[in-house]
Each structure stands twice: as structure tokens, then as C-alpha cells.
C-alpha positions as CSV (number, residue, x, y, z in Angstrom):
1,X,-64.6,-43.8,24.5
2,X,-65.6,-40.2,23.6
3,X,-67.5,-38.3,26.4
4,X,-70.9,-38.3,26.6
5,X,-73.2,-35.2,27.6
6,X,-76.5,-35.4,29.6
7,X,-78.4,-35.3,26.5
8,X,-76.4,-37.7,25.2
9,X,-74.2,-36.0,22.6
10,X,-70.5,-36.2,22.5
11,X,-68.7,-33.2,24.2
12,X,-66.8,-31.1,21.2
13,X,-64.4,-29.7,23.9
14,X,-62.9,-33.2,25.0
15,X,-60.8,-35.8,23.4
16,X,-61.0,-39.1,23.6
17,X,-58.9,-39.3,26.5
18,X,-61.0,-36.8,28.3
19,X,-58.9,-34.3,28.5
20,X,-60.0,-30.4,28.2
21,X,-59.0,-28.2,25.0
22,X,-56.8,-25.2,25.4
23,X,-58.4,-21.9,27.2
24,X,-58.2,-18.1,25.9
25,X,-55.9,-17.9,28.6
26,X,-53.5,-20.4,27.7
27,X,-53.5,-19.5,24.0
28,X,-52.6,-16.0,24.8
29,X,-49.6,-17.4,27.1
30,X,-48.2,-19.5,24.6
31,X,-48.4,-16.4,22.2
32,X,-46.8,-14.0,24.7
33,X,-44.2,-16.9,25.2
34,X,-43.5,-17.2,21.7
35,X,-43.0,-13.7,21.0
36,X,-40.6,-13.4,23.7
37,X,-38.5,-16.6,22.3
38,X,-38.6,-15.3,18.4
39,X,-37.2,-11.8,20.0
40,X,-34.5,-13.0,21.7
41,X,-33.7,-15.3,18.4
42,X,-34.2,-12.1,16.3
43,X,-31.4,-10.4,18.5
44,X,-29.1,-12.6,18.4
45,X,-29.0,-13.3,14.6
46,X,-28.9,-9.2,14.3
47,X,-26.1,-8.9,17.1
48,X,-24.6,-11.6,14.9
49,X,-24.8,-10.1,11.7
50,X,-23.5,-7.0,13.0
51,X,-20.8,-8.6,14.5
52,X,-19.6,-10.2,11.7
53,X,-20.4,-7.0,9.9
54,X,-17.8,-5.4,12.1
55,X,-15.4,-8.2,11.5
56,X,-15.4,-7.7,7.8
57,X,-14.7,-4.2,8.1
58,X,-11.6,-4.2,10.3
59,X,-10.3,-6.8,8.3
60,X,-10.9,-4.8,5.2
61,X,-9.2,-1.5,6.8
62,X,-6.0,-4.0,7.9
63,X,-5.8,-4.9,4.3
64,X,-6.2,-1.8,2.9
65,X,-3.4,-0.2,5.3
66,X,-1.0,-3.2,5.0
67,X,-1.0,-2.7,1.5
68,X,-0.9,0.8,1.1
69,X,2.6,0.9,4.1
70,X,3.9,-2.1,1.9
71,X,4.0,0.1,-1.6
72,X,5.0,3.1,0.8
73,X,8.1,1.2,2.1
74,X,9.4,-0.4,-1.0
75,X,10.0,3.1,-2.3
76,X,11.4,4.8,0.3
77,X,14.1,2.5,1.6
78,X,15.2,2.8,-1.9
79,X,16.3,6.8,-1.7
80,X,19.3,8.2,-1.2
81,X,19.1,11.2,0.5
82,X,22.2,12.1,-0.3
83,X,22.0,11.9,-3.6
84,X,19.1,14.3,-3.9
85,X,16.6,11.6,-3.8
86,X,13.9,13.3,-1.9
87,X,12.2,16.3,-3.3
88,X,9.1,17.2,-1.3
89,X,9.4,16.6,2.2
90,X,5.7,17.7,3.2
91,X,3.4,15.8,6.0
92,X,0.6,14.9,3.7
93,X,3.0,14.0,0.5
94,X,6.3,13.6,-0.4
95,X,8.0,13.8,-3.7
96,X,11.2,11.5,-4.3
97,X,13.2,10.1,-7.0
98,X,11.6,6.5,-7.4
99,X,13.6,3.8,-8.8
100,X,12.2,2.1,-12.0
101,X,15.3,-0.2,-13.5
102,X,18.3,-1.7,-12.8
103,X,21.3,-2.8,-14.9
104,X,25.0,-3.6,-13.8
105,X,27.6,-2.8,-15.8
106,X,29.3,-5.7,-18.4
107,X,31.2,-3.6,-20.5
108,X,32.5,-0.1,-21.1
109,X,32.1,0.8,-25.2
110,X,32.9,4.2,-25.2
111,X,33.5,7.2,-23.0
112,X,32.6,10.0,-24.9
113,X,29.6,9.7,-25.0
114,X,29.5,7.1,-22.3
115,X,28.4,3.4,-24.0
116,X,27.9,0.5,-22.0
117,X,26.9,-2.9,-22.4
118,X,24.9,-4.0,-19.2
119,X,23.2,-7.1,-17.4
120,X,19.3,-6.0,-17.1
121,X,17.9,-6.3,-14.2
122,X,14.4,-5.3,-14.6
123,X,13.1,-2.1,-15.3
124,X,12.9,0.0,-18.7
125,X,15.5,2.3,-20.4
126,X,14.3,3.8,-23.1
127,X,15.3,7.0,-25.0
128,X,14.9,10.0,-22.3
129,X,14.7,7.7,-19.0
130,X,16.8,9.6,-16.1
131,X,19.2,7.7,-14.9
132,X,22.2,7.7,-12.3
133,X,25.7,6.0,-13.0
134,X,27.7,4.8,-10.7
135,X,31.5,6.3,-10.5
136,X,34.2,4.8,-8.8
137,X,37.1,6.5,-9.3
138,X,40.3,4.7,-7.6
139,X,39.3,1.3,-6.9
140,X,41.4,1.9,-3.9
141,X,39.4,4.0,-2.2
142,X,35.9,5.2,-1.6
143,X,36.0,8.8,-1.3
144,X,36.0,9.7,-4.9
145,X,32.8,7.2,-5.5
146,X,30.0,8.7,-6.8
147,X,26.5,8.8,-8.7
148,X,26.4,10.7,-12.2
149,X,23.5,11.6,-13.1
150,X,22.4,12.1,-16.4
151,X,19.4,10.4,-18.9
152,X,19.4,7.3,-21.7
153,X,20.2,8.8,-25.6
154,X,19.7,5.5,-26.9
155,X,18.8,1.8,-25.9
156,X,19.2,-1.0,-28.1
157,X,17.8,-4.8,-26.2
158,X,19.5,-6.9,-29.1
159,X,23.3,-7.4,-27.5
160,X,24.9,-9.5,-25.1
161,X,27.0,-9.4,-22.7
162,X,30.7,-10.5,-23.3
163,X,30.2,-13.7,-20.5
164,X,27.0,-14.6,-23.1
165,X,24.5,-12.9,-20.7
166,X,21.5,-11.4,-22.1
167,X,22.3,-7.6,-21.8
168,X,21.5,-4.1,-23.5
169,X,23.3,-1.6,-25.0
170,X,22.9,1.8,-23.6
171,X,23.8,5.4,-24.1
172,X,23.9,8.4,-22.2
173,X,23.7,12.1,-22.8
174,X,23.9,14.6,-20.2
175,X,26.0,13.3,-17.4
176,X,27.0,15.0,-14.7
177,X,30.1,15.3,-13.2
178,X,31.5,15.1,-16.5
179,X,34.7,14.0,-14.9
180,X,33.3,11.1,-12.9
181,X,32.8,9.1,-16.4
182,X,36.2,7.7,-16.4
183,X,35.5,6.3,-13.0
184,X,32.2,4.0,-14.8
185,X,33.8,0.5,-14.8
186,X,32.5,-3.0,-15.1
187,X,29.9,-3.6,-12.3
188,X,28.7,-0.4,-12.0
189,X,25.5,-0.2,-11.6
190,X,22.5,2.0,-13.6
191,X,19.8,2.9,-12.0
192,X,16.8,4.3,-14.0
193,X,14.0,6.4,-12.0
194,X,11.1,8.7,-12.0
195,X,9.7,11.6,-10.1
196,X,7.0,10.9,-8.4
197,X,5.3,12.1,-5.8
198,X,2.8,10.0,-2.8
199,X,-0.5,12.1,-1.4
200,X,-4.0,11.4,-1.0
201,X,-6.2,11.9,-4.1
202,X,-9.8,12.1,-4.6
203,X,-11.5,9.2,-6.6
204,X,-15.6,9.1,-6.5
205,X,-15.5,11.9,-3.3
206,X,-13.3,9.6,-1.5
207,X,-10.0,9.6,-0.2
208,X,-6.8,7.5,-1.5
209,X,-3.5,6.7,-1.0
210,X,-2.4,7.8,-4.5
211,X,0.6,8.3,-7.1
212,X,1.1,11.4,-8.8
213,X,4.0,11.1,-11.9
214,X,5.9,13.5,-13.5
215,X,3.0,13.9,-16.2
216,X,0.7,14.8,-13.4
217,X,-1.3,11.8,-14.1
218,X,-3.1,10.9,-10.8
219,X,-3.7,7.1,-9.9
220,X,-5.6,5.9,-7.2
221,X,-3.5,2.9,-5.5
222,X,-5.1,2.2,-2.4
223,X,-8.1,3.2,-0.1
224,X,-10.5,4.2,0.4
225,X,-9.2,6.1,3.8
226,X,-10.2,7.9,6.6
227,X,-10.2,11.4,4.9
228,X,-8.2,13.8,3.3
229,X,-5.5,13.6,6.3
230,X,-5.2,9.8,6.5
231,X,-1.6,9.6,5.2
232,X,1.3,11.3,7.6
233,X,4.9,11.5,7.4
234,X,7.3,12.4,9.3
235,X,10.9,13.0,8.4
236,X,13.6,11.6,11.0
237,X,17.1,12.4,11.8
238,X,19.8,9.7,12.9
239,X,19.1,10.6,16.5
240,X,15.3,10.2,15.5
241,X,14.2,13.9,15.8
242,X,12.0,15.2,13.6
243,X,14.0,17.1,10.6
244,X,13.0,19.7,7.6
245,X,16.5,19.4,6.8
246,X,16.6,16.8,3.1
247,X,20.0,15.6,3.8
248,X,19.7,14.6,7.4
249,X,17.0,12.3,7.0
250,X,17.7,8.9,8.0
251,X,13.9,7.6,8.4
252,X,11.1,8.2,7.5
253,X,8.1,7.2,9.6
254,X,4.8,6.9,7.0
255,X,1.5,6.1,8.8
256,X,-2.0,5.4,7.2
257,X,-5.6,5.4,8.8
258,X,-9.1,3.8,7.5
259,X,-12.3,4.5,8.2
260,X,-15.8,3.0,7.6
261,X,-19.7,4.0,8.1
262,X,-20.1,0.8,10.5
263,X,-20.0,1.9,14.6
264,X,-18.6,-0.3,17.3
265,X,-20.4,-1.5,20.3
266,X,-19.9,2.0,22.1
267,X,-20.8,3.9,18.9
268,X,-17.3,4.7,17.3
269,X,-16.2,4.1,13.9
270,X,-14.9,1.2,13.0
271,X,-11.4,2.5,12.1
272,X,-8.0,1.2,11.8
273,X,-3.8,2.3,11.0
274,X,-0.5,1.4,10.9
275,X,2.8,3.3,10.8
276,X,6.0,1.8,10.1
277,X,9.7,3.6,10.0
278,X,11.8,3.6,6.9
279,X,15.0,3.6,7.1
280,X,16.6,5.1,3.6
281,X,19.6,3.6,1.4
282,X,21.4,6.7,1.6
């Protein structure tokens, strides 16, 4: 039954079981409580989403180095030192012969000018492509082997080798030793390549891990970095000093750092590298 007052109406503040509504004073606790419950919810979805925030941006910078060290040491365990393949030896860029083709020798043509008939192995020789040519002298020994090195006069794709191999005729102008061409025998292998060089470029005010060719056409390849001194390397002897010396270097160590505008817990940059040692063909 609904309460009753004195005068005989129904109290507006009680149920039908009697019980009292709630007070001023319990509203305003249940507020206060509230409040305190939807802050702590609010700080942990933003410590969350920072978090993951954070996450996203480390993993990014891995990526970002591990791709630019794994274009960094394809080409550099392919020079020869020895054979003039590195240019520039700077710390923030280096300048090498890069290899762009390969084709083994299937048959000698002609020696003067030197014609072959090779097995392509990827890459393109076209008219003008540097090359190197691979000499070996007395089969019986190794000490007159060597690289001529000289460019592509003329390429034609439509032959064969003898075996029935696809293959492509080539020409070359220009090589040097001239003496080493009657060493060029079947196997030898061609080697096409391009001067390039590896540095940091600019692309929308930020820093890049880029390529520079012989043109002087600059293309962004990876990044963005750290800054302007995010890509390091350092030239190593066999010992594994440091060297300024071209033909001593055995190694070379290349190391990149990224960078982003997020802060860790303790207010650094959320930043990352990774540095690997080349060793060169030589």
C-alpha cells in the first residue's frame, strides 16, 4: 500500500514499499563517484591509445631501417675493391660501381673487337652500358686472371647459345688491358654496372636514404629518417680498423637511424637503428 500522510494524502517521497527517495547528498556522491570511475576509464583508453600509438611507430622505424640495410647490403657485398669498385668513401655517402647485369660467356665470335655470345642472367646491356670482362689467361693458373673493363658497342637479344640456351650477342669497344682479351674464354663472366652513389636526400623537408645515378637524378628509396646524419659508414680493414685507404677495405659497416614526433614514457623520441657489416667480394 502507498503511504498515507496525516491529512490523508499519499507521501510523493515514498514508494510503495516505503522506502525514502534519494537525498541531495547522495546524488552528489554518486556524481562525484561517477566522475572518478569515467576518469580512470578515460585514462586508460588514452594510455592505451598511446601505447599502441608507440607500438606502431617503432614498428614502422624497424621496417623502415630493415629495408633501407637490406638495399644497402645487396650492393656492397657486390664490390670489388680491388677492382676499383668503390669511388667515394665518405661517412654520410659512398659512391661505388653497382652491378646491374649478368651474363656468362657461351661463345667467343671474335676477338678484335671482342664478340661473344652469352647466357643472360638478368640485367640490361644495351649500347654504352659499362661493363667488366672476365680474363683468364692460362687456365693453369690464377695470377694472370683479371677484369677488363671496357663498355657494350652493340647488343643484339635474338641469338642462342650453341647448347640451345636463350643467349645475346654482344660487343665491346674500349677494353682495357687490351692484352687480357685473348684470355675471355667460355664461362667468363660479364658484368654490367652503374655509378652510383648512396646519401641522404631531401624529399618534402625530410630526410631519406636515397640513390643518386650517374645522371644526377635523385630518388628517394627509403625514410623518412632521423635527420640529415641518419646514414653512417664506416670503412674497415681486414683487421677491422677503420681505413681511408679504397683498397684495404674489407667491410664495410652501414648503420641507419629513425626518428618520429611520438615521446616515450620518460619523454624521448621514439627512435630506432640498425647497423650491419658488409663484407665485400673483392
Amino acid at each position: 500500500m502507498t503511504p498515507i500522510t496525516q491529512d490523508g494524502s499519499q507521501d510523493p517521497m515514498k514508494g510503495p514499499a516505503g522506502r525514502g527517495g534519494m537525498t541531495l547528498v547522495e546524488l552528489l556522491v554518486a556524481m562525484v563517484v561517477a566522475s572518478v570511475l569515467m576518469g580512470a576509464i578515460f585514462t586508460v583508453l588514452v594510455s592505451s591509445q598511446r601505447t599502441y600509438g608507440i607500438q606502431g611507430e617503432r614498428i614502422a622505424g624497424q621496417q623502415t631501417v630493415r629495408a633501407g640495410i637490406d638495399v644497402l647490403s645487396a650492393e656492397l657485398r657486390e664490390l670489388s675493391v680491388t677492382q676499383g669498385d668503390l669511388i667515394v668513401m665518405d661517412p654520410g655517402r659512398i659512391q661505388i660501381r653497382a652491378s646491374r647485369g649478368m651474363a656468362v660467356v657461351c661463345q667467343v665470335i671474335s676477338q678484335s673487337p671482342l664478340e661473344v655470345r652469352a647466357s643472360h642472367r638478368g640485367g640490361v646491356f644495351q649500347e654504352g652500358t659499362p661493363v667488366w670482362v672476365f680474363s683468364e689467361g692460362n687456365p693453369d693458373t690464377a695470377s694472370d686472371n683479371l677484369w677488363l673493363q671496357g663498355s657494350v658497342a652493340g647488343s643484339d637479344s635474338a641469338n642462342s647459345c650453341p647448347d640451345g640456351r636463350p643467349g645475346i650477342q654482344l660487343t665491346f669497344s674500349n677494353l682495357s688491358p687490351s692484352g687480357g682479351v685473348s684470355g675471355v674464354r667460355i664461362g667468363a663472366m660479364v658484368r654490367g654496372f652503374e655509378v652510383v652513389s648512396y646519401q641522404i636526400i631531401t624529399l618534402d623537408n625530410e630526410p631519406y636514404l636515397g640513390l643518386v645515378d650517374g645522371s644526377g637524378n635523385r630518388t628517394p628509396l627509403v625514410g623518412p629518417l632521423a635527420s640529415a646524419q641518419s646514414l653512417r659508414f664506416d670503412y674497415l680493414d681486414a683487421a677491422g680498423n677503420a681505413t681511408t685507404t679504397a683498397s684495404q677495405v674489407r667491410s664495410i659497416r652501414a648503420t641507419l637511424w629513425t626518428a618520429s614526433d611520438l615521446s616515450d614514457a620518460v619523454g624521448r623520441p621514439v627512435s630506432d637503428s640498425l647497423s650491419i657489416r658488409i663484407n665485400t667480394r673483392n
